[in-house]
Every structure is written in C-alpha cells, then in structure tokens.
N, C-alpha and C positions, 0 to 999 in steps of 0.2 A: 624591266620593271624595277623601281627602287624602291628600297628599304620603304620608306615614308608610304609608297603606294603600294607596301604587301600590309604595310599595319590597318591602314584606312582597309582591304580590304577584307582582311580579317576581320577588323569592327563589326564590318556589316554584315558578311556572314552570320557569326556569333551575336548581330545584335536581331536576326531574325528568327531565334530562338530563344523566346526567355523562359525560365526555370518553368514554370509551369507549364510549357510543350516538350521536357526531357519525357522518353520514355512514349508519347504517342502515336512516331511514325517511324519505320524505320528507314522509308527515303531522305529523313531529316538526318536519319542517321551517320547515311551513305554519302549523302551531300556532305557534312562535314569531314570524314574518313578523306573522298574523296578531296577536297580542299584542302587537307592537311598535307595530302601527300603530295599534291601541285607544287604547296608552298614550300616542302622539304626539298624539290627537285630544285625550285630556285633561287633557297639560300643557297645549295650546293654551287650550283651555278657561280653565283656572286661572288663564293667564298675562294672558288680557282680562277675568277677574275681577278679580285683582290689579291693573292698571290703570287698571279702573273706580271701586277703592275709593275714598273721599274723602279731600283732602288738604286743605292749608290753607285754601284758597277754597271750601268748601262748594258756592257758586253755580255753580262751572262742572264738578261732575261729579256722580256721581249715581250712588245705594246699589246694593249687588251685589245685590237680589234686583228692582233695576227691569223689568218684564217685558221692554220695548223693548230692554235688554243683552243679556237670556236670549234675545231672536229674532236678536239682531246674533253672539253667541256658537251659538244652533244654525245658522245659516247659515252661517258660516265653516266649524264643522265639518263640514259634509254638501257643501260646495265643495270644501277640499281634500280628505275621499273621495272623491267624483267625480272630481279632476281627476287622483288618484292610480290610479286607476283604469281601465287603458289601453279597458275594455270600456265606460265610460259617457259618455254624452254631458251636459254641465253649458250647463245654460241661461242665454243671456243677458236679452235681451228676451221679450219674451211670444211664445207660439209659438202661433197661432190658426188653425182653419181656418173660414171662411165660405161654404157652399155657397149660399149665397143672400144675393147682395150686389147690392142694386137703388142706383140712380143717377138725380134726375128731369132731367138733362143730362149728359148721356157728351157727350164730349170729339170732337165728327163732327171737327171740321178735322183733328187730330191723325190721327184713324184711318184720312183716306182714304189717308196714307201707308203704311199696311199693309193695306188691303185698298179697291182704290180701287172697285170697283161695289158695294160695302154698307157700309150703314153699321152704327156699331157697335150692340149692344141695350142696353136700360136695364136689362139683371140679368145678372150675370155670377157669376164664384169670387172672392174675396178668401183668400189664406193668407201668411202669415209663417213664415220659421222662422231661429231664432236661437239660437247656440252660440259658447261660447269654452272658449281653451285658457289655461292657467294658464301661462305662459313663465319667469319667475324667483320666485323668493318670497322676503317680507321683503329688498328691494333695499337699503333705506336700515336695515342693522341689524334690529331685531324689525320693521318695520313697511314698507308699500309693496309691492304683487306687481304684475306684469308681463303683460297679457294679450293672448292676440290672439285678435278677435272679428270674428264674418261671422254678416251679416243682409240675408235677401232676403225682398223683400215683391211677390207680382206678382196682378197682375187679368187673369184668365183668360175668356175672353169663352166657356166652355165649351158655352153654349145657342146661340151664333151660328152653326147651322152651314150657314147660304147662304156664312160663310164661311172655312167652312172650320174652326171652332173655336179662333181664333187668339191666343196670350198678345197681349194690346194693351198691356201695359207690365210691365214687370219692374224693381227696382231692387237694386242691389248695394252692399252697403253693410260692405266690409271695415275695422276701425281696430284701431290697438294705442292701449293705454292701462294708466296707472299707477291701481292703487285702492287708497286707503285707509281702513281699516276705523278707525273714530272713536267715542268713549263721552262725546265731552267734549256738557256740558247747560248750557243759558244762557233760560232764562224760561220755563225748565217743557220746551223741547224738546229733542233729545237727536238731534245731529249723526251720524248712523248711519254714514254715506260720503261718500268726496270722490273727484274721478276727473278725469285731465286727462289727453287724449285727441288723437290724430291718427285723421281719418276723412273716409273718401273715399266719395262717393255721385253713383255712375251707374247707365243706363239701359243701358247696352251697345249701342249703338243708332249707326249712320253719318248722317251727316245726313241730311235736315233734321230728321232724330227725336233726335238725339245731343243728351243733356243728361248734365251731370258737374258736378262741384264738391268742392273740398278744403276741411278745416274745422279749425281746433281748439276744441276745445270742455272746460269745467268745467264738471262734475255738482256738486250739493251735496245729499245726499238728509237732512230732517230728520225725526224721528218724535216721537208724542207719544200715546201711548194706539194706539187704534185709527186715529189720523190721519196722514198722511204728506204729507209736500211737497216736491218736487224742481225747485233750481234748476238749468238749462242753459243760459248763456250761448256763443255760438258767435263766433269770428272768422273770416272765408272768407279762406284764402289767395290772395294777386292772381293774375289771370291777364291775360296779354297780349290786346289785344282780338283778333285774331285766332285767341286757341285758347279763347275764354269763350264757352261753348255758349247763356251765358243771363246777358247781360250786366246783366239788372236784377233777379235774382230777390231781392235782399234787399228790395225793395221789396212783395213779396209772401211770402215765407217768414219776413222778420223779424230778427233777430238772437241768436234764445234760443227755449226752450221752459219755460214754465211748468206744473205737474203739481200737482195735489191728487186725493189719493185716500183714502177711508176705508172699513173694514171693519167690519161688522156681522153683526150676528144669526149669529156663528160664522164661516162663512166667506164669507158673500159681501161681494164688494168691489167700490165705484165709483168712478172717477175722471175727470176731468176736464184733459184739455191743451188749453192756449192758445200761440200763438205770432202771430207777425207783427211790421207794422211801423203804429206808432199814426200819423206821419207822414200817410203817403196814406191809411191808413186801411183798410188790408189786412190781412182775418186770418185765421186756421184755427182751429176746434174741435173735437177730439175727447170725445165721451164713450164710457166703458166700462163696462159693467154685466156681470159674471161671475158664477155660482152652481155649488156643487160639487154635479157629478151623480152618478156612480160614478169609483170607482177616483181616479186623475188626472185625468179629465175635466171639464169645467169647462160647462156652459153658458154662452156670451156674446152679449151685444148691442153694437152698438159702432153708434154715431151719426158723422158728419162733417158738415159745412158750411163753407166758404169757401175758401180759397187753400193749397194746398203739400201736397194729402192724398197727389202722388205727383210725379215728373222732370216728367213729360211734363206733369202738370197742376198745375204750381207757378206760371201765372198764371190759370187757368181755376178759376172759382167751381165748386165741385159741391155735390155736397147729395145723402151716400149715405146708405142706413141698412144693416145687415148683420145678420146670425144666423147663429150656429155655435157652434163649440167652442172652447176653450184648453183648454192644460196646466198652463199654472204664475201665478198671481198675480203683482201686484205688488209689495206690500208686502211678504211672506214670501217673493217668488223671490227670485232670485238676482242678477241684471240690472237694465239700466236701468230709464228711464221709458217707454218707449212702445208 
C-alpha cells in the first residue's frame, strides 16, 4: 500500500464520522482504534523498506523485495501486535514439550540430593517455555526496543514414581535486553539482529544443589536464503569465591554459543548449537529437527551430547535424545537461538 493510498484511506475512515457521531457508538470507536493500528503496522512496514533501499555502497544493503527483509519486516509486525496486545503472549525462545526424553546417564550424584533411596531413571519430561515483554520502543530514536524476557527449562523425572515423581532440575532464566532489528548485507548475508543483553541463570536450589550465574551476552543473528547463523558471545560477571556456586564452569559451558540452522522442504527446520571451551576440551551439542504437524504444532527431535545441557549438569557429560512438540521455529520466530 502507498503513502498516497493509506491517506485517502484514512480520509474516509475519519470522513464517516463527523463531530456529531463522537461519543454514540462504541463499534465506531473500535473501528477507528482498530484502523489506527493497521495503519501503524504499515508505516512500520514502509519505514524498514525505505531503509533497506540501496544507497551508495551497493555491497552493504540489499533490494526491497529481498525475501530475508520481507521475513525481518513480517516479524516485526506480528511482534509489535502481539506485544500490543494486553491478551497475547509473544514468544521468545523455542517453546517445546518432550514427553519422552531418555538420558544413557542421568546425573545419580546430583539426585541423591533430592531424593536419597532412588535413584533417578533414564526417561523423564523435558519442556521449555519462553516469553517476553516489549518495555520501551525505538530507544535510540527509529531504532533499538527494550525487552524483558523469562525462560524456564526443567526435567521432570515424571515416570519415577518410587519417588515420588520429582522435577530433578529446573532452570530460571530471567534477562532484559536491547534488540536491534538490522537490513545491512555484506557477502551475500543479511545481518537480521543484534541484541545485548543482561541475563541471569539459576537453578533455584540451596546448596549443595544451588547453581546461578550472571552474564552479558551479544547475539548477532545473520540470514541468507533458507540458512541462518547466530553468534552469542557471553561474558560472566565475577563473583566473590564464596558466593560462586560453580567456580569452573567456563571450563565446561564455554564462553559463547554458536547456532546454524536451515529450513527446508517448506517448513521444516534443523539446527545445530555448539558451545564450550576448546581449551580442556569441553563441549555441548545440541541438535534440533522440527516439522509442522497441525495448526502451530510442530513435531520435534532434539539430540544432546556433552557438557552444560542444564545448572546442575554443566560439568556432567550426558547423551540425551528427546521427542515431542514445539510452537514456533527458529528462523521465522521471534526469539533467540536455543
């Protein structure tokens, strides 16, 4: 829609209300709200089209009908709906549930602290669920929003029931962070997002099971076709040795998260995160494999092997594999990498 055909339609909206119908109806009301907000969605629109057009450097930006801007352009607008939205929930991370999530070594030492005559089984629940709130928008002038975001990931030992059915680890994972929405293109890929972040990640746990950690961390998500790659560098903020619940875990979690992920055959999507530290020689693997079943539903698989898949077993090797469901993709949601 252009400029010229949002004004005309504006006119006529607002010209089938004159001053003496304010105040009679409140569908007249709704209709206008409503239409205001249409028209917000696609000035935005226009304004990271205009943006995207080319200017003197050719190489570092890239044509308005590049498909990777029309996905960075319908995400934004279906965010600020959502966030405008007091009845919707806007997804950060991938929101998964796995009723069947096997392990060929669960974590015994850990668990005789939560239940000391059994130990734990090798098939439990794996679920995520992950949401944020949109706090300021465009900070630094047109560009920069403010969020604040909570993701909890916990393994629910739901089959164990000599004891009792007990969550064996939970993690909490509250951060605000600035994201910036990005069109600039440099060797064919196309900088989507940037994001620099305060984030806090515990177990809620009293000793000897208390693990925590503070971080900042920069995203940098890049796209190119069907393919995506997300860098995440992390810095841990110090902690005095007597309140550091896990005084060597960069030695096994790493210092960053690296993400490749690509989309096929329509919609299905896989990806791949690595992290750790090459150092000693400590790593993690995740793989993800999703397929759209009905509705939002997603069929997934999700692989692990090595070091940091949770608090409590960020020096403890596992080797799980899981099956279940997700909501929302990576590359077309709305959130992070993981």
């Amino acid at each position: 829609m252009t400029i010229r055909s949002l004004l005309f339609t504006s006119a006529a909206v607002f010209g089938l209300l004159p001053l003496s119908a304010f105040g009679q109806a409140d569908t007249q009301r709704e209709a206008i709200e409503a239409r205001i907000e249409a028209l917000t969605g696609e000035v935005e629109a226009l304004r990271l089209q205009l943006e995207a057009m080319p200017q003197d450097d050719d190489s570092l930006h890239v044509e308005v009908d590049d498909p990777v801007i029309e996905e960075v352009i319908q995400r934004r607008q279906l965010e600020r709906e959502s966030t405008r939205n007091p009845l919707a929930i806007t997804t950060h991370r991938r929101n998964y549930l796995f009723p069947v999530s096997y392990t060929t070594h669960p974590n015994a030492v850990a668990f005789r602290d939560v239940y000391a005559d059994v130990g734990p089984n090798d098939l439990e629940v794996k679920f995520q669920f992950s949401a944020k709130v949109n706090l300021l928008e465009d900070v630094f002038g047109t560009t920069g929003d403010l969020y604040f975001a909570y993701t909890q990931r916990s393994w629910w030992q739901a089959y164990n029931t000599d004891a009792s059915s007990p969550f064996r680890e939970t993690n909490y994972e509250p951060e605000v962070f600035l994201e910036f929405d990005n069109t600039t293109r440099l060797l064919g890929w196309t900088n989507t997002r940037n994001r620099i972040a305060f984030n806090h990640l515990s177990n809620g746990r009293s000793m000897p099971l208390s693990r925590s950690w503070n971080r900042i961390y920069l995203e940098s998500m890049f796209q190119r076709g069907d393919w995506a790659v997300a860098v995440a560098p992390h810095w841990r903020i110090p902690e005095s040795d007597g309140d550091d619940d896990n005084p060597n875990i960069d030695r096994y979690w790493g210092y960053g998260d690296v993400t490749v992920a690509r989309r096929f055959n329509g919609d299905q999507e896989a990806s791949v995160m690595v992290r750790g530290n090459p150092s000693p020689g400590n790593y993690g693997t995740q793989v993800d494999y999703s397929w759209p079943l009905f509705g939002n539903i997603r069929g997934h698989v999700q692989y692990f092997y090595g070091y940091g898949e949770s608090m409590i077993d960020y020096d403890h090797r596992n080797h799980r594999m899981s099956i279940g469901f997700s909501v929302n993709p990576l590359i077309s949601g709305s959130g992070g990498v993981r």
